[in-house]
C-alpha positions as CSV (number, residue, x, y, z in Angstrom):
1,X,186.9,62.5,66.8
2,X,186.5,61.0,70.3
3,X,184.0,58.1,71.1
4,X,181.7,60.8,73.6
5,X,181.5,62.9,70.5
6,X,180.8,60.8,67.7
7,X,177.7,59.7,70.5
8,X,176.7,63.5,71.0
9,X,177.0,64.4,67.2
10,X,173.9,62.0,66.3
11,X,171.6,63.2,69.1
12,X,169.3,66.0,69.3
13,X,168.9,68.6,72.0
14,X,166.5,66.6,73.9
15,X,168.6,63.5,73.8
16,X,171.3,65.4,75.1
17,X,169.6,66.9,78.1
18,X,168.2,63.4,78.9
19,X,171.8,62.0,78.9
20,X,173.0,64.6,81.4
21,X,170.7,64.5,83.6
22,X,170.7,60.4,83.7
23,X,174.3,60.9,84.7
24,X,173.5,63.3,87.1
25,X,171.4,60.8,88.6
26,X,173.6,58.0,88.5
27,X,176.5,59.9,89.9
28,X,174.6,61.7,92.5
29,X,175.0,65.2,91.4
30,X,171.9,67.5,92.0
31,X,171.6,71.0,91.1
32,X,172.5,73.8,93.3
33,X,169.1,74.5,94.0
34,X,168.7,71.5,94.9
35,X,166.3,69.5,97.5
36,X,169.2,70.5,100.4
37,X,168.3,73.9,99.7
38,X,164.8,73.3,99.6
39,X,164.9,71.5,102.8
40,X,167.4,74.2,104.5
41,X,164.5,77.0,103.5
42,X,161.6,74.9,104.4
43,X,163.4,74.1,108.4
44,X,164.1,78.1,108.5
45,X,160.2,78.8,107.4
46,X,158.8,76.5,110.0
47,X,161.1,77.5,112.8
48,X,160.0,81.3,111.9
49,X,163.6,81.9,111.4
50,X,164.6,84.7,108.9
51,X,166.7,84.6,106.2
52,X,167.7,86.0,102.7
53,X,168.8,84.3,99.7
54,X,171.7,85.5,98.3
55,X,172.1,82.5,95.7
56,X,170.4,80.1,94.5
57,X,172.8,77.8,96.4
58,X,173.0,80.2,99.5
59,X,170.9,81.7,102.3
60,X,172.0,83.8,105.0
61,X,170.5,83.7,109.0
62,X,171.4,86.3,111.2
63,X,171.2,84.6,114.7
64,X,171.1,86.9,118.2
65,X,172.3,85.8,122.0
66,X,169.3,88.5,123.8
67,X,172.3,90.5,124.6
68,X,172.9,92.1,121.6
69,X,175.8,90.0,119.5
70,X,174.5,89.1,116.4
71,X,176.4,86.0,114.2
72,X,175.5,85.6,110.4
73,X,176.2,82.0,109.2
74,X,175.2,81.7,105.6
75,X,174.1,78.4,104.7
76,X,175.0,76.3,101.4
77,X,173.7,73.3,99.2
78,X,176.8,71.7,98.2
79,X,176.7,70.4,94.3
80,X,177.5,66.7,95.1
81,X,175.1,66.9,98.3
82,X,175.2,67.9,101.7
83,X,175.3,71.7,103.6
84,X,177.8,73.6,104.3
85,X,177.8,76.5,107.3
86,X,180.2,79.2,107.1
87,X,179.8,81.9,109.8
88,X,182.5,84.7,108.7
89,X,184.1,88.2,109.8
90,X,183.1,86.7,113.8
91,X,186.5,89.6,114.6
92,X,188.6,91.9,112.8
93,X,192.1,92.0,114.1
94,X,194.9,94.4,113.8
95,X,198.0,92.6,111.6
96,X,199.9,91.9,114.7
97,X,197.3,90.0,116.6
98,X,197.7,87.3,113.6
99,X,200.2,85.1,115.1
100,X,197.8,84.8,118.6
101,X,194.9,84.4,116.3
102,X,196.1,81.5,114.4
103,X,197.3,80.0,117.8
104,X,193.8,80.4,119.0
105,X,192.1,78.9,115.4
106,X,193.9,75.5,116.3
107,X,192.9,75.7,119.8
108,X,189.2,75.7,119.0
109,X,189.9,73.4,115.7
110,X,191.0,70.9,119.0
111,X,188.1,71.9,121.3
112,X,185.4,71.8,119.1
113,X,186.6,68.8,116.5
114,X,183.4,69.1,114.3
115,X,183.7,72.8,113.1
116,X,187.0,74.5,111.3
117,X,187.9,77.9,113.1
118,X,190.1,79.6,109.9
119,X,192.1,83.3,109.7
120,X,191.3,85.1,106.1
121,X,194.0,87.3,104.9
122,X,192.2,89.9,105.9
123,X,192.7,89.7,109.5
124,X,189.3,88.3,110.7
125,X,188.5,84.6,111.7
126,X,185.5,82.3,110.7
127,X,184.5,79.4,111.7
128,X,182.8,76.3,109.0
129,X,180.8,73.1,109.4
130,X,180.3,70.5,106.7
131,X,177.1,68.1,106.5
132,X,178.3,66.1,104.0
133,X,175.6,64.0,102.3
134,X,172.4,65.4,103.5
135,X,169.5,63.7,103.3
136,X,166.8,66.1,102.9
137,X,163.9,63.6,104.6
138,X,165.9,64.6,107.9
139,X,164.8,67.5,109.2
140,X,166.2,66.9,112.3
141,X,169.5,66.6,111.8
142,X,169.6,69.7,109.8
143,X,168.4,71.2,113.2
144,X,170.8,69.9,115.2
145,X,173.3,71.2,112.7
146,X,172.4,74.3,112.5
147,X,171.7,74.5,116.6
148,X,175.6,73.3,116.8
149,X,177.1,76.2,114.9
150,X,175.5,78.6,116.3
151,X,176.3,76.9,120.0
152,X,179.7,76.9,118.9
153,X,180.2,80.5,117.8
154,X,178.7,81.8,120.9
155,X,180.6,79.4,123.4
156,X,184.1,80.4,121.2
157,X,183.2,84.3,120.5
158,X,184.2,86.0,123.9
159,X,187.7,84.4,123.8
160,X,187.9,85.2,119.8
161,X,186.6,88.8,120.5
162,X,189.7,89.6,122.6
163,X,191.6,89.1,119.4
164,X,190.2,92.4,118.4
């Protein structure tokens, strides 16, 4: 019998629970509903932004430029702490058109140095931004965050549209 479970087998339930969430405390882990989330939906609420919740960890935000091209950037509260974007299926492309698309992924990965432009296997690109350590108290960097992304899809989408 290991140490850890010679110290489990004497505890209770309670006792148990305790110890794991003191360690998720001292190791900075918080739940996946966490206060990122919180924070993310409270920022969408008071900016009169729609979204829907697709996870407890998840929401997605469908985002219009006035001239009718939508983007959908789902939004997650990482584990550890910290949000990630992920704005997918921004073009489909025939199988051919891979090779150019990939070519144009690492051209934006050098433009914009702050988001990931990646190609799925299924022939569509998608572009990613990490916040890594959030701190829920600032609002205002989860606004700028979220303000970037979406700057960065529209700037990027008319040369990533002639992919398909």
């Amino acid at each position: 019998m290991t140490d850890i479970e010679e110290t489990l087998e004497g505890m209770s339930a309670d006792e148990i629970e305790e110890l794991m969430e003191q360690l998720k405390r001292e190791f900075g882990v918080v739940d996946k509903s966490g206060p990122c989330m919180s924070a993310v939906k409270g920022l969408l609420d008071s900016l009169n932004i729609k979204y829907s919740q697709l996870d407890s960890d998840c929401v997605s935000v469908a985002v219009g430029d006035g001239d009718g091209t939508t983007v959908y950037t789902r939004i997650f509260s990482l584990e550890r702490g910290g949000i990630h974007l992920s704005t997918r299926d921004l073009v489909s492309f025939a199988h051919e058109r891979r090779p150019r698309a990939l070519e144009l992924a690492c051209e934006l990965n050098s433009r914009y140095r702050f988001a990931k432009f990646c190609v799925d296997d299924d022939d569509t690109m998608h572009a990613e931004m990490d916040l890594p350590g959030y701190d829920e108290a600032n609002l205002a960097v989860l606004k700028e965050f979220l303000a970037s992304m979406v700057r960065v899809c529209f700037d990027a989408l008319p040369e990533i549209l002639k992919l398909g």
